[in-house]
FISENU-80502 format. One record per atom (N, C-alpha, C): residue in one letter; x, y, z. Coordinates in steps of 0.2 Angstrom, whole numbers, padded with zeros to 4 digits, always signed. Each point is the difference from the previous one (the first is absolute). Layout:
AXYZ...
This chain:
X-0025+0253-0013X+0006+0002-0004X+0006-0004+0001X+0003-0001-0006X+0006-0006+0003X+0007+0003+0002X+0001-0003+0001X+0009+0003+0002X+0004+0003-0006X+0000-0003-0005X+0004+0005-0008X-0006+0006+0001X-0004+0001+0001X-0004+0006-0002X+0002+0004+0008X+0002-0002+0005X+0001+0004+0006X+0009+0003-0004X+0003-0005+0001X+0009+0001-0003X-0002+0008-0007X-0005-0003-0003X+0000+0007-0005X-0001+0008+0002X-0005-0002+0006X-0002+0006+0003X+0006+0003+0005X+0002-0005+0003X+0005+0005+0004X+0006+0004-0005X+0002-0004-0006X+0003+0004-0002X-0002+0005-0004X-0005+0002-0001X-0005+0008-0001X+0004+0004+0003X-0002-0001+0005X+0002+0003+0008X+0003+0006-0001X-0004+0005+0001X+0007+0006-0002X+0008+0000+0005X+0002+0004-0003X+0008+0000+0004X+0000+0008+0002X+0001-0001+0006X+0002+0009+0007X+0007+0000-0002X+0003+0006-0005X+0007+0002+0003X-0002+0008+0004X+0006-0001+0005X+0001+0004+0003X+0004+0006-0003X+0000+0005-0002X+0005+0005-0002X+0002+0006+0004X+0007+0001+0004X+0000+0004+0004X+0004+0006-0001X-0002+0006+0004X+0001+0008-0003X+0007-0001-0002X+0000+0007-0006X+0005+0000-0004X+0002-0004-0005X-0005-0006-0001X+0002-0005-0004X-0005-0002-0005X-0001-0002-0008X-0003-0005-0005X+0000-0005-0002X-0005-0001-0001X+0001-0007-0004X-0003+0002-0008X+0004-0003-0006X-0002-0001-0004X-0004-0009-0001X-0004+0002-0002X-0007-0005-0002X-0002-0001-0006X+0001-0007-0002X+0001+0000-0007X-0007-0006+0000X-0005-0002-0005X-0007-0004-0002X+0004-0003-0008X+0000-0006+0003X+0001-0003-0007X+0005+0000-0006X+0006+0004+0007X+0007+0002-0005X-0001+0007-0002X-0004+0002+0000X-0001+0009-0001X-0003+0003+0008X+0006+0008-0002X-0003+0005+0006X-0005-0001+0001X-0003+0000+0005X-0006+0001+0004X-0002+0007+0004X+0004+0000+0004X-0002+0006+0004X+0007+0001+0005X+0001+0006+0003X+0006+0001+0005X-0003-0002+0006X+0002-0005+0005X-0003+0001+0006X+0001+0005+0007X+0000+0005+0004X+0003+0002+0002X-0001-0002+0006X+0001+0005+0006X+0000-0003+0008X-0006-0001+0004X-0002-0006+0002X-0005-0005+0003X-0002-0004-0001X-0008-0003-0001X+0001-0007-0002X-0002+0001-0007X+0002-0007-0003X-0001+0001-0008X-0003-0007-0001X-0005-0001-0006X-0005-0007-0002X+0006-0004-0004X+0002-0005-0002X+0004-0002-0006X-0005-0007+0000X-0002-0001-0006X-0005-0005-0004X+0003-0004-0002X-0001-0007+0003X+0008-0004+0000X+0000-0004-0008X+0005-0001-0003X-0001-0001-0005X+0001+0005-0006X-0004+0004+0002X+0000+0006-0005X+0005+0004+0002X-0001+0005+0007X+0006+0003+0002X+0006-0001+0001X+0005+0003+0002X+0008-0002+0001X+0004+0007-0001X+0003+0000+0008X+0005+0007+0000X+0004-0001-0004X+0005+0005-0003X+0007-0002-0004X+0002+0002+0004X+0007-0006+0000X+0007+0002+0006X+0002+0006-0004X+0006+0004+0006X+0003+0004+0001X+0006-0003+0001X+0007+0006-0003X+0006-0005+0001X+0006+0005+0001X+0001+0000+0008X+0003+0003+0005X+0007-0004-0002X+0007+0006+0002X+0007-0002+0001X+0004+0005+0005X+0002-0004+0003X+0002+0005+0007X+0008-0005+0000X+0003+0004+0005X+0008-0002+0001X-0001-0001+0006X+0002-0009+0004X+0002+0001+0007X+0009-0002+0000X+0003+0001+0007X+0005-0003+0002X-0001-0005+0004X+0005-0006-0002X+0001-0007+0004X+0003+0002+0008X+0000-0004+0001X+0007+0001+0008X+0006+0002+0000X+0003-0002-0005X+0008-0002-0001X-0002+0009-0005X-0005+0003-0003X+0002+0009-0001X-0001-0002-0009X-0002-0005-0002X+0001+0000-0008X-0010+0000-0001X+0001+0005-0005X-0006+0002-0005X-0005-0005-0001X-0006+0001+0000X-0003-0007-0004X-0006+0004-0004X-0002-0003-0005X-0007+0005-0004X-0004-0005+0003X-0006+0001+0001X-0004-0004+0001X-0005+0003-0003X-0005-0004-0004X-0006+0003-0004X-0008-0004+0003X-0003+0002-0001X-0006-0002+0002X-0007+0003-0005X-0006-0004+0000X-0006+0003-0001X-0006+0000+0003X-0004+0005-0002X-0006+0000+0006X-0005+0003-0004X-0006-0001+0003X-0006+0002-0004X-0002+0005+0001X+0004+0005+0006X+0000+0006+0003X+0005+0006-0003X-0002+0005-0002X+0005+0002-0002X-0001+0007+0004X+0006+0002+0003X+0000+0006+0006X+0002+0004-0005X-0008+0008+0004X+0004+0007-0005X+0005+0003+0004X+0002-0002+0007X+0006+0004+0003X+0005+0000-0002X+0003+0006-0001X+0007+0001-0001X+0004-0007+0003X+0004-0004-0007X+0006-0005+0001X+0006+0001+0000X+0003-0005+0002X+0009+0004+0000X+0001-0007-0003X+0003-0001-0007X+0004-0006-0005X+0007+0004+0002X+0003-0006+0006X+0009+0001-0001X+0003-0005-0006X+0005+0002-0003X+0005-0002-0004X+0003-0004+0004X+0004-0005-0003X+0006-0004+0000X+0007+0006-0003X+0005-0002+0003X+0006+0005-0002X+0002-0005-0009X+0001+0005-0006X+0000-0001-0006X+0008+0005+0001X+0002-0001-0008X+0006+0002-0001X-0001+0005-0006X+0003+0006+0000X+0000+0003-0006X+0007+0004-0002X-0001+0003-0005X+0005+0002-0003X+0001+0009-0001X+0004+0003+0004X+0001+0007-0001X+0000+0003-0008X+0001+0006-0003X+0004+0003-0007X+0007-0002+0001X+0003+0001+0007X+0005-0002-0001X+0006-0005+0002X-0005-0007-0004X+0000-0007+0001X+0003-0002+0008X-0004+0003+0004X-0002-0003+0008X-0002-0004+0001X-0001-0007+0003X-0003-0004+0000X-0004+0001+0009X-0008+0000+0000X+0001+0002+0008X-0006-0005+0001X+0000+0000+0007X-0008-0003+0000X-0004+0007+0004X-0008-0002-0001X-0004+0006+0002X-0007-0005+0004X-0002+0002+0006X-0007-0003-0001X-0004+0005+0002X-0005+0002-0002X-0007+0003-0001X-0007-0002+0004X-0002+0003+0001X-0008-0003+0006X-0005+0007-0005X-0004-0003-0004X-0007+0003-0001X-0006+0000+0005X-0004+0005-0002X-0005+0002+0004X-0008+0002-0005X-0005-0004-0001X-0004-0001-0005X-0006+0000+0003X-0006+0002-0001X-0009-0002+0001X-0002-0001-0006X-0004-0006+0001X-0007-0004-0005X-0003+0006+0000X-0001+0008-0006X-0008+0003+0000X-0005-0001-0005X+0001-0009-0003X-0005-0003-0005X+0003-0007-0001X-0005-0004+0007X+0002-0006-0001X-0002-0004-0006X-0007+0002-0004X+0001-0002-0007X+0006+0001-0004X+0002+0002-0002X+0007+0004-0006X+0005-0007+0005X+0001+0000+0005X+0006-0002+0003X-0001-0008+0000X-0005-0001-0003X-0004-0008+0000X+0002-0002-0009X-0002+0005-0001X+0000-0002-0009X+0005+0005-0004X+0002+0003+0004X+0005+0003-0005X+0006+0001-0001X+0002-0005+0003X+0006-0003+0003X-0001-0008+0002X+0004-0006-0004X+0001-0006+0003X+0002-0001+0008X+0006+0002+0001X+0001-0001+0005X+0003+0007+0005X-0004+0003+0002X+0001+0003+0003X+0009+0004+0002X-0001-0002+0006X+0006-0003+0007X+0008+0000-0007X-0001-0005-0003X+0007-0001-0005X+0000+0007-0003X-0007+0000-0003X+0002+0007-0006X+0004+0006+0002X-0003+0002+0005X+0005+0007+0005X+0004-0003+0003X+0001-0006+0003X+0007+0000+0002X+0007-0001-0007X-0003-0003-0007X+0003+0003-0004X+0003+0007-0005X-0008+0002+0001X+0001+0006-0002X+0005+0007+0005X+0000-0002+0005X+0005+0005+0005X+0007-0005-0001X+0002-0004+0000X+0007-0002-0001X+0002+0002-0007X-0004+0000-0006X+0002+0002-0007X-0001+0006+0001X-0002+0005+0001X-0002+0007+0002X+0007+0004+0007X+0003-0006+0003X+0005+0003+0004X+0006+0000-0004X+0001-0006-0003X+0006-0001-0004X-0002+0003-0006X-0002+0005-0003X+0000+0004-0004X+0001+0007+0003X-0004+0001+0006X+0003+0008+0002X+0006-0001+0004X+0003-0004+0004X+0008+0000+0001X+0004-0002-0004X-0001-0003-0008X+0005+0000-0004X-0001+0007-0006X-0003+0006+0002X+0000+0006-0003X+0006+0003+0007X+0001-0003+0004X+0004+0003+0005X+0006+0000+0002X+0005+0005+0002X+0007-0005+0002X-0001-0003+0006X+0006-0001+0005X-0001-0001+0009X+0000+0003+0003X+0004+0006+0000X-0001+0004+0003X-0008+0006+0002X-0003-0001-0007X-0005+0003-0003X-0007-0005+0006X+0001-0007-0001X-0002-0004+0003X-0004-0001+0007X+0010+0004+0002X-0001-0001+0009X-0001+0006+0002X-0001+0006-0003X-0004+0005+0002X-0003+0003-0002X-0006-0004-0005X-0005+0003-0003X-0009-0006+0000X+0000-0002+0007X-0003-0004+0002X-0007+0002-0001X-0001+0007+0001X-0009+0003+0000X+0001+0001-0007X+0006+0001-0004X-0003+0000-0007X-0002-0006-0003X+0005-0006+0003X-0003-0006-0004X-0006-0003+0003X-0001+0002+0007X-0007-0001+0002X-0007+0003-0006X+0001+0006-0001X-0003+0004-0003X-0003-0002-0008X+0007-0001-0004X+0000-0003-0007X-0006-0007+0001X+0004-0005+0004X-0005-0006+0000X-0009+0000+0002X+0000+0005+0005X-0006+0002+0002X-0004+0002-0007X+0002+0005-0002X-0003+0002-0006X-0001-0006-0006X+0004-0003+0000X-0001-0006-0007X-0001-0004+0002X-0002-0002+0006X-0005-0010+0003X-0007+0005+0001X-0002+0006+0001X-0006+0001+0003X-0003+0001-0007X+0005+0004-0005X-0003-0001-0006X-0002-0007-0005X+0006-0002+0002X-0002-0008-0004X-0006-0004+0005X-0002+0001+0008X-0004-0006+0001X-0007+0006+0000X-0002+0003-0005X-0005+0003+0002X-0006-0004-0003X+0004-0003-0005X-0006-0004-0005X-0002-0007+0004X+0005-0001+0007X-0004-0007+0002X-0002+0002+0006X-0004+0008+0002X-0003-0001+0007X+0003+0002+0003X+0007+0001+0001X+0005+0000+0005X+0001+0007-0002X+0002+0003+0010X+0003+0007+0001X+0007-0001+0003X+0005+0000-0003X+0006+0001+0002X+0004+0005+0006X-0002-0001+0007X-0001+0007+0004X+0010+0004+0003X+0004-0006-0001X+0006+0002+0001X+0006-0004-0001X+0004+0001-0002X+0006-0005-0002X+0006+0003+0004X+0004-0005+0004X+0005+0002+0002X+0006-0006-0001X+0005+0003+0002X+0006-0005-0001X+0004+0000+0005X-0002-0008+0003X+0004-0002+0007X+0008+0001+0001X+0003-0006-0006X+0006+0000+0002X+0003+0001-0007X+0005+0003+0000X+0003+0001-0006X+0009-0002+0001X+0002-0005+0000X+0007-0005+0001X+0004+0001-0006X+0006+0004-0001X+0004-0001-0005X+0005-0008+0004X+0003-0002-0005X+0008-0006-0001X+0003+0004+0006X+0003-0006+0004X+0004+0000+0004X+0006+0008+0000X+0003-0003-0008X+0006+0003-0001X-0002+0007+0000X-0006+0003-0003X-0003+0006+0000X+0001+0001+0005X-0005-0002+0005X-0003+0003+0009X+0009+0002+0003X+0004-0005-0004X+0007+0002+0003X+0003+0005+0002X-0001+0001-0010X+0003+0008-0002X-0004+0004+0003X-0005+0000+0000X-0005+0007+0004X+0002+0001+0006X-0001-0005+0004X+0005+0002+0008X+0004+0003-0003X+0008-0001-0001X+0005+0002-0001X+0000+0007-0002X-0006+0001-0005X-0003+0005-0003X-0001+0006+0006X-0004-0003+0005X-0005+0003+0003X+0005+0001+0005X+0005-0004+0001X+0005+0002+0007X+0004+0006-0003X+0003+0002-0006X+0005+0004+0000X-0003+0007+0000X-0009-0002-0004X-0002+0007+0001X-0001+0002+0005X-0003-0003+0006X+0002+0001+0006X+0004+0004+0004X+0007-0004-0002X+0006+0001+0003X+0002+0009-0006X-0002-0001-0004X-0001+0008-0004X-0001+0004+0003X-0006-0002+0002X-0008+0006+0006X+0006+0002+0006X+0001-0004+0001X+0004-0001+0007X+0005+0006+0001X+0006-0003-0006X+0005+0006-0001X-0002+0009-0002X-0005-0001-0004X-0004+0005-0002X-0001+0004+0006X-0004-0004+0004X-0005+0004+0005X+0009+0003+0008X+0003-0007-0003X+0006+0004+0006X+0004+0005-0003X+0002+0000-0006X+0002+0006-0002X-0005+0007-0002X-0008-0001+0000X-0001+0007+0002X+0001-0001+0007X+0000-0002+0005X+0001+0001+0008X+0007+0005+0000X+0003-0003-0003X+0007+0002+0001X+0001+0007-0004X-0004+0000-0003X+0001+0009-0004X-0004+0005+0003X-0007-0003+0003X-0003+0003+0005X+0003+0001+0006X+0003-0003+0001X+0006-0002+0007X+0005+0009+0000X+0004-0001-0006X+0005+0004-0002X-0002+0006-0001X-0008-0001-0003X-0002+0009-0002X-0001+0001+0009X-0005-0002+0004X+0001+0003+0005X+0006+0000+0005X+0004-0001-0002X+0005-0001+0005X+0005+0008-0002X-0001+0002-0007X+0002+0005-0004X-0004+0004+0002X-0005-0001-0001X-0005+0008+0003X-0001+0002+0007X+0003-0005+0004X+0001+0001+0007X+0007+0003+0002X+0005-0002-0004X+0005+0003+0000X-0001+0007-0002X-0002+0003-0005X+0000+0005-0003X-0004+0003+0007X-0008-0001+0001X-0001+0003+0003X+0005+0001+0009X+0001-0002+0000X+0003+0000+0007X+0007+0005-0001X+0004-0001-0007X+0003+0005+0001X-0001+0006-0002X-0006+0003-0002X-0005+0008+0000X-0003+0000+0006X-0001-0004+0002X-0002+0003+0008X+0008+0002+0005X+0003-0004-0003X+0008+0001+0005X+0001+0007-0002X+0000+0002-0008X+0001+0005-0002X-0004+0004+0005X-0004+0000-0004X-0006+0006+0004X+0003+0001+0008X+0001-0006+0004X+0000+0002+0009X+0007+0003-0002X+0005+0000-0004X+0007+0002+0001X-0002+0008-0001X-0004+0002-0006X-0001+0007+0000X-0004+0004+0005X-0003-0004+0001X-0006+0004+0007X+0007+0000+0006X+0003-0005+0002X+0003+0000+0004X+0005+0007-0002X+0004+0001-0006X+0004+0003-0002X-0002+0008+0003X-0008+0000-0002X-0002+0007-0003X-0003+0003+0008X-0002-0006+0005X+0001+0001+0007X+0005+0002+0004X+0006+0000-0002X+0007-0001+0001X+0000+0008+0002X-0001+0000-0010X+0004+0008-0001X-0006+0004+0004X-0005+0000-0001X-0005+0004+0004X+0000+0000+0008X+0002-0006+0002X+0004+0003+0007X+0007+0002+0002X+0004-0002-0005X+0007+0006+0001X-0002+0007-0004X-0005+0001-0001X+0001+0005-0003X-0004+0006+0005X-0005-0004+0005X-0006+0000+0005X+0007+0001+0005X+0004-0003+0001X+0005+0000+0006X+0004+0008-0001X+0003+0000-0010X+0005+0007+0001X-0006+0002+0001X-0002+0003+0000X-0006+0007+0001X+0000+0001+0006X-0001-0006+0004X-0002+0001+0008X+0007+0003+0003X+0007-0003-0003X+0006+0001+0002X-0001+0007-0002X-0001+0005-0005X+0002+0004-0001X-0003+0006+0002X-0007-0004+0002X-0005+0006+0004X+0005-0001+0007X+0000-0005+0002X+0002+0001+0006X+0008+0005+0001X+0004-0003-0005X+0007+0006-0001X-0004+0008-0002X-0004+0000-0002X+0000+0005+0001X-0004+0005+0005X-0005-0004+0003X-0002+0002+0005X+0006+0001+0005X+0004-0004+0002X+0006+0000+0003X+0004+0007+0001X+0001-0001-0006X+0004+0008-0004X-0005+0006+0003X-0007+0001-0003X-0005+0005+0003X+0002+0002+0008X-0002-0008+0004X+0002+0003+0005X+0008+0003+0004X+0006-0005-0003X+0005+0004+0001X+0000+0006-0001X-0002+0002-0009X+0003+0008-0001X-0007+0004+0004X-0006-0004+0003X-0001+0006+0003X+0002-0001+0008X+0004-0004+0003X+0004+0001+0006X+0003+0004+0000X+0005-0002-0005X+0007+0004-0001X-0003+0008-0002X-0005+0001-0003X-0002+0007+0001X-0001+0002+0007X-0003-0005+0004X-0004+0005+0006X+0007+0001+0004X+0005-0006+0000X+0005+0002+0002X+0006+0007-0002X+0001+0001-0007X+0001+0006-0002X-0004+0007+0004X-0006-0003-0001X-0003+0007+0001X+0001+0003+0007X+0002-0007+0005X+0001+0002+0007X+0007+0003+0000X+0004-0003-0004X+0006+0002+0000X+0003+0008-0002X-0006+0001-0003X+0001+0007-0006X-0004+0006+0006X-0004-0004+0004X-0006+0005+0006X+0008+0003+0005X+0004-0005+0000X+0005+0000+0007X+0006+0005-0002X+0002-0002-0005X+0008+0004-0003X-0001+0002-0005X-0004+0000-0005X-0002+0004-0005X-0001-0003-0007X+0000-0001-0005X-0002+0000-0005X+0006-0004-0004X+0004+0005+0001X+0009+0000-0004X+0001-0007+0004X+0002+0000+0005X+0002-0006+0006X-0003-0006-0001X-0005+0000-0002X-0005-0003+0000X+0004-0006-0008X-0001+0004-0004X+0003-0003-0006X+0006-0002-0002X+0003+0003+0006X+0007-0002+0000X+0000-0010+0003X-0004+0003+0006X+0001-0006+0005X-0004-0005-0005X-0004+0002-0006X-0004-0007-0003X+0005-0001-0006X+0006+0002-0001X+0003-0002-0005X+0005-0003+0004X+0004+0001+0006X+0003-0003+0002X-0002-0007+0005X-0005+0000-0001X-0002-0007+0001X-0001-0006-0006X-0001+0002-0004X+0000-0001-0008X+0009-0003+0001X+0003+0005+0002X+0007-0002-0002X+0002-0006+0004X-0002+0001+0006X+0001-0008+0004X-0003-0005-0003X-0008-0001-0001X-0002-0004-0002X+0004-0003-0007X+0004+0003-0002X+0003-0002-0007X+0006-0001+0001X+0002+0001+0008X+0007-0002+0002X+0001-0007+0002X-0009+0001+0004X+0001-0008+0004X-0002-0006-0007X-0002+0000-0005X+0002-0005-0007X+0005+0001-0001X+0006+0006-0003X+0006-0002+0000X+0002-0003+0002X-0002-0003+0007X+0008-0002+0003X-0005-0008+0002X-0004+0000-0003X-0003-0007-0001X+0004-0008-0005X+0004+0007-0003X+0002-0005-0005X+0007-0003+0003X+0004-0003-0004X+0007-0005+0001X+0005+0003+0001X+0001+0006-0004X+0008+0003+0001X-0002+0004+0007X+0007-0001+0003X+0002+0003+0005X+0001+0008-0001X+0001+0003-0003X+0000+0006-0002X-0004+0003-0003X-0003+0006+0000X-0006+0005+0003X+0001+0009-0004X-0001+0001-0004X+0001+0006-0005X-0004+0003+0003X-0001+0007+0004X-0005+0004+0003X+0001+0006-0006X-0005+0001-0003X+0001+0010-0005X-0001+0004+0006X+0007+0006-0004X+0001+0006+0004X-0009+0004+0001X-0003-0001-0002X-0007+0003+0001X-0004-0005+0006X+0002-0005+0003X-0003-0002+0005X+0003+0003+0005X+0007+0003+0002X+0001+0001+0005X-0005+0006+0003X+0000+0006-0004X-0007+0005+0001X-0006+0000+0002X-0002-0008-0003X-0007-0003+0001X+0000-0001+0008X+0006-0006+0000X+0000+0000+0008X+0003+0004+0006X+0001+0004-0006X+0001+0006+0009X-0006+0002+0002X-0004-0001-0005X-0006+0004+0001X-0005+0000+0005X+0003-0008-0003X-0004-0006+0006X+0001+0001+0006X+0008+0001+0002X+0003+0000+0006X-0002+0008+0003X+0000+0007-0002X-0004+0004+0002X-0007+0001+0001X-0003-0005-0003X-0007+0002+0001X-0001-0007+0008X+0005-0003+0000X-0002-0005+0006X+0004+0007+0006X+0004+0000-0002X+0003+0005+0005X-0007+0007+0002X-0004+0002-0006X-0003+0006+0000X-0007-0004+0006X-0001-0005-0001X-0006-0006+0003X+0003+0000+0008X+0006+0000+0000X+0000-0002+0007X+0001+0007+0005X+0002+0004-0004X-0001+0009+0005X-0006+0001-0001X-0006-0002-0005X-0007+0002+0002X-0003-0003+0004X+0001-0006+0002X+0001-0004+0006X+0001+0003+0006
């Protein structure tokens, strides 16, 4: 065998690609599909077969912090879940805002056919189609609508890139939006915005302090003077119920007093009435009666002294019955 007939055979030679899990090859004989290859080793028939590249675009950052797209192709096309981040684009609110927005998708290959041929270029087409797709659902929007309605714009977009990339293979699994930058002058006004509300909140929240403050300071006044109330009439009604507890005791006692007086002063008549008799006896208790009404007269200021002619009989009476006392004696 000569050497051109060895050089012919080796390029027979079949070709081992390796294909690793999660991953395809499309395999094209002659400019047309041939077969999908899937994970392990695969024959390619040199000459005849040949993978079609694949065409990935991903975003890195330089050093210095600025964006770079960087795109690439490969004969491998991974069914795992990708993440294609954007570049920050600029768009326009309803009510002509001018902002920037950047977005980060989230996508699986589940028909590496369709994603091969039914679509030129992959990578561009949905990074175009989500930028024309975001500037139309933020420009149905104003700003404010914008920067607080992020799960909805998430949501719209989701719904219309999963529909539009169905036809090429592709499942659209999540769209969210990174950073959403209005104009300087804007972010301005919004602080401003945001401090006065604030400072609203602020007065707001001290002046209910200060009503709540005043209500209880009112209902602790009140209540404190119905308690004062209340001890002053307990106290009051304490009061009267011991002077009244006091006259009682004062009048039992005056009259126990009295009891026992008027029954002394009986046993003493009665001794008196046993000795000299009965008449004598009455004489002598009224003429005692007239002293003891003699000795308050002369209690008082004037030096002069009215005796009635009916005292003088009273006390002789006295004076015989002491004379009669001392000859029984």
């Amino acid at each position: 065998m000569t050497i051109e007939n060895e050089g012919c055979l080796q390029l027979l030679v079949p070709i081992f690609k390796i294909v690793s899990q999660s991953q395809v090859m499309v395999v094209e004989r002659l400019g047309r599909f041939n077969r999908l290859a899937e994970s392990g080793v695969n024959i390619l028939i040199p000459f005849l077969d040949r993978p079609r590249a694949f065409t990935y675009r991903y975003v890195e950052e330089d050093p210095d912090g600025r964006a770079r797209v960087i795109t690439r192709t490969s004969p491998f096309i991974d069914l795992r879940e990708q993440v294609l981040d954007f570049p920050k684009q600029s768009v326009i609110t309803s009510d002509n805002v001018v902002m920037e927005i950047n977005a980060i998708l989230y996508y699986r290959v589940v028909d590496a056919i369709k994603a091969i041929y039914q679509v030129a270029n992959f990578a561009e087409a949905i990074e175009k189609l989500t930028q024309t797709t975001l500037r139309n659902v933020i420009g149905e929007m104003t700003l404010d609508d914008t920067l607080s309605s992020r799960d909805q714009i998430n949501g719209r977009l989701l719904a219309i890139l999963d529909e539009a990339t169905n036809g090429w293979g592709v499942d659209v699994t999540r769209v969210e939006l990174q950073d959403i930058i209005p104009p300087p002058e804007i972010r301005q006004t919004m602080e401003l915005q945001m401090t006065a509300e604030r400072r609203r909140r602020a007065q707001l929240l001290e002046a209910e302090a200060n009503k709540s403050s005043a209500i209880l300071n009112a209902e602790g006044a009140a209540e404190a003077q119905v308690r004062d109330a209340k001890a002053r009439k307990e106290a009051a009604v304490l009061k009267a119920q011991g002077d009244a507890e006091a006259v009682q005791a004062m009048a039992v006692g005056e009259a126990e007093a009295r009891r026992i007086s008027a029954e002394a002063e009986a046993r003493a008549l009665a001794t008196v009435a046993a000795v000299v008799g009965k008449d004598m006896a009455v004489q002598y208790a009224i003429g005692l009666k007239y002293l003891e009404a003699l000795e308050k007269m002369a209690d008082g200021q004037s030096s002069t002294t009215f005796i009635p002619y009916e005292a003088a009989g009273a006390l002789g009476a006295v004076g015989a019955l002491k004379e009669m006392f001392n000859k029984k004696e």
